[in-house]
N, C-alpha and C positions, 0 to 999 in steps of 0.2 A: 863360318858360324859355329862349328865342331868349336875348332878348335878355342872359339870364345866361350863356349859355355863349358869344356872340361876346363880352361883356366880358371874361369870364376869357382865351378865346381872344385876346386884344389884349392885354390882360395880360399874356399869354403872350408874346409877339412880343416885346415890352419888356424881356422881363427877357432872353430870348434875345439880345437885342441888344447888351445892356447885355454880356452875358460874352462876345461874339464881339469888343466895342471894348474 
C-alpha cells in the first residue's frame, strides 16, 4: 500500500508540473 500511494504521489508531482510549465 506504501508503495501505491508514493507512486500515485509522484504521479502526482508530474502532472503538477506539467501545468506549472
Amino acid at each position: 500500500m506504501t508503495a501505491h500511494f508514493r507512486r500515485v504521489t509522484y504521479t502526482r508531482h508530474l502532472v503538477t508540473e506539467a501545468e506549472v510549465l
